[in-house]
N, C-alpha and C positions, 0 to 999 in steps of 0.2 A: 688157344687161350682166348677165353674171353674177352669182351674189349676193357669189362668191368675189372678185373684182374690186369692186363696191359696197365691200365690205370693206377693202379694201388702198387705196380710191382716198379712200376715208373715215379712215380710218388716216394716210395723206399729207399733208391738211387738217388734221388734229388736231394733227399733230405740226408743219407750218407756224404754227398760230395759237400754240402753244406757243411758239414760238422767239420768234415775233412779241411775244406778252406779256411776255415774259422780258426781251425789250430793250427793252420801252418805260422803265421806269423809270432805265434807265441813260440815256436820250437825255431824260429830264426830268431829271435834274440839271444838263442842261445848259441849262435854262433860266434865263432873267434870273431872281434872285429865289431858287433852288433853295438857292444856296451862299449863306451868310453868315457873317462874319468874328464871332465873339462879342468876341472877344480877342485883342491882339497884343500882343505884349512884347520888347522887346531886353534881350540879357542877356550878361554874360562867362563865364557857365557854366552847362549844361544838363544832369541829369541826366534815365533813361527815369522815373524814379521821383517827384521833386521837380519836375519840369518846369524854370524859370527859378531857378535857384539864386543869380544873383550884380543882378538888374534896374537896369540903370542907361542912360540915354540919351545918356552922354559916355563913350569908347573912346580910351584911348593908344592910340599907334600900333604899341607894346608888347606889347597885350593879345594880339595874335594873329589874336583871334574875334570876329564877333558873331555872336552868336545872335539870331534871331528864332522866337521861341513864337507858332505861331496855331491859336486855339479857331479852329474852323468848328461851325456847326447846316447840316444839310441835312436839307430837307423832307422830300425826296423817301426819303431812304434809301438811296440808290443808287450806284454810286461812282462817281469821277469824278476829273476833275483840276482843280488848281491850279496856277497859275505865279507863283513872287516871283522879283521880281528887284529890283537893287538900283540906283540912281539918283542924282544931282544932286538934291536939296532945289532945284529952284528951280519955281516957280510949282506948278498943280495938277499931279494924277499925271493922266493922260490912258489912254481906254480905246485899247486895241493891244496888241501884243505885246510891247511893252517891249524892252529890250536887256539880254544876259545873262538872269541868274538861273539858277534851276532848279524845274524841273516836278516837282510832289510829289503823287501818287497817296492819294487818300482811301478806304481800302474802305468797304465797304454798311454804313455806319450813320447815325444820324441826328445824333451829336455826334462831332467828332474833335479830337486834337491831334496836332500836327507839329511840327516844326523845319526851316527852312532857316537856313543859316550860310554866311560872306562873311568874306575878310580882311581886315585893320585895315593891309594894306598897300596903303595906297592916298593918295592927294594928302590935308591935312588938310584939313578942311570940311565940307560940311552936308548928311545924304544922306537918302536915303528908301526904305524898304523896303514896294515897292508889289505887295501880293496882287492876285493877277487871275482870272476863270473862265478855263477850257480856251479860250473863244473870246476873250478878251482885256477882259472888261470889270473895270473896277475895283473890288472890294469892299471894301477898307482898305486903309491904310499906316499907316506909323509913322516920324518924324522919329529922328536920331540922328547925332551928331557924333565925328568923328575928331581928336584934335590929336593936335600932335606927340610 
């Protein structure tokens, strides 16, 4: 082999083991354990600024919204996803994909805050707002009531 060749075939490796490193920490956040819920909150109003401006865990059916505030820590640093969705209050929240919600994208840091939000139009009664990793397991919820 060439030395010109050694070169470019060396060159090829570096720049695979590169890519390689560069995704490992995004596929460890996806580990059990990587994402964790610091804080959740329900709220009637959200600013980007104040976070949970209004925190209360009973909702007219009036109010419109609920908010839910969730601190995450992640270990790893790396980004990842999250899914809340919003649920029947009845027994545990169970690891799956749940039904409904929405997927909420964390970039590369090691703390973060979000918001998912949910209508207050819906049956009155006793619901739960269950976070989950990308792959479905459960890291928190938060109880919360609708009446009429």
């Amino acid at each position: 082999m060439t030395p010109l060749a050694r070169i470019a075939q060396l060159s090829i490796t570096l720049s695979a083991l590169t890519l390689s490193l560069a995704l490992a920490p995004a596929a460890a956040a996806a580990q059990d354990g990587a994402i964790t819920v610091t804080e959740i909150v329900t709220s009637r109003a959200y600013t980007a600024a104040a976070g949970a401006t209004d925190p209360t865990a009973t909702f007219a059916a009036s109010d419109g919204r609920v908010y839910v505030v969730v601190r995450v820590q992640n270990t790893t640093g790396a980004e990842a996803d999250i899914r809340v969705s919003f649920e029947r209050a009845e027994g545990t929240p169970a690891d799956g994909a749940g039904t409904g919600g929405v997927t909420l994208h964390l970039p590369a840091s090691r703390r973060y805050r979000t918001v998912a939000r949910t209508s207050t139009s819906r049956p009155a009664g006793h619901y739960r707002a269950v976070v989950r990793t990308a792959d479905g397991h459960v890291i928190g919820s938060v109880e919360f009531e609708i009446t009429e």
